[in-house]
N, C-alpha and C positions, 0 to 999 in steps of 0.2 A: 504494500500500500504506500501509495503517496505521504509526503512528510505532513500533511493536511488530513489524515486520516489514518487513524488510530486505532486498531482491534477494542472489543469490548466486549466481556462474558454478562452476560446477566443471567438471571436466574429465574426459576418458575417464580410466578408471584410474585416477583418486581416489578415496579412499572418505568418506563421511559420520563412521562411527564404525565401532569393528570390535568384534565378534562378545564379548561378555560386557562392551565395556562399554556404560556410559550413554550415552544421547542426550545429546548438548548443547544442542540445538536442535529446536523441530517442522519438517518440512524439506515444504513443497508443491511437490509435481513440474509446474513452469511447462510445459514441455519439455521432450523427451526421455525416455530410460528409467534407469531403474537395478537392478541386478542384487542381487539381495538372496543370500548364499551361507551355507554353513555349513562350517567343516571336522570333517572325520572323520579317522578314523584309518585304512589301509589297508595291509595285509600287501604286501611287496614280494613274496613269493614266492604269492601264493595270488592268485586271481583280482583284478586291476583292475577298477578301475570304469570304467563303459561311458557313452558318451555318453546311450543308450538306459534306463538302469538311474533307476527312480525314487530318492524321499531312502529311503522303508517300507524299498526292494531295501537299497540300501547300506548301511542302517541294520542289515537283517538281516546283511549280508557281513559289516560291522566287527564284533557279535557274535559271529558265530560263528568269527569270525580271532583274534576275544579268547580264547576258548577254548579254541582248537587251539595260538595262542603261549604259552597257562597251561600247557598240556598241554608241548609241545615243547620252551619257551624258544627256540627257535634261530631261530624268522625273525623277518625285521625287518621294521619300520614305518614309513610315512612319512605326515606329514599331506596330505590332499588338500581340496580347493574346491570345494563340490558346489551348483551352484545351486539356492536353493528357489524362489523367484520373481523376476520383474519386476515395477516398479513404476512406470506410466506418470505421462502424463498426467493433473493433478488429482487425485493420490492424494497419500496422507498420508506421510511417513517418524518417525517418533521419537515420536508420541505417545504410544505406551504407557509410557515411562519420563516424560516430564514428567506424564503422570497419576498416576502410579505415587505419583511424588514432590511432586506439591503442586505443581511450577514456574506452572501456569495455573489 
């Protein structure tokens, strides 16, 4: 690798960067996958989310749970982890925020 590019192991259950912030780095998937998520919001008392349920499905559920707790006040929420993709082999991580921002 280039002097601008640096090997790096990470581990199961680590993360790169988390969810609203910045890349630190462009990260090229040597090996292995990584899990790319989002959290959402989810009513304890109205339907969970399902292994089966797309992001569009949950996306819908969180709306319309926002509505009924606008309405109700009385049930609660709790964040959940909703994968949007994997990202293998020879795929990119972080570039859109170092483009974003000029870094390259």
């Amino acid at each position: 690798m280039g002097e601008d590019f640096k090997p790096m192991k990470v581990h199961r259950g680590k993360y790169l960067f988390h969810e609203k912030e910045q890349a630190n780095f462009v990260y090229i998937v040597k090996s292995g996958e990584f899990k790319i998520t989002k959290e959402i919001m989810i009513s304890v008392e109205d339907k969970a989310a399902q292994p089966t349920d797309s992001l569009e499905d949950l996306l819908k559920i969180r709306d319309n749970q926002k509505r009924q707790r606008m309405a109700s006040r009385k049930s609660g929420w709790k964040k959940e982890s909703v994968e949007v993709a994997i990202v293998g082999v020879n795929n990119v991580i972080g570039e859109e925020d170092a483009i974003k921002n000029g870094c390259y």
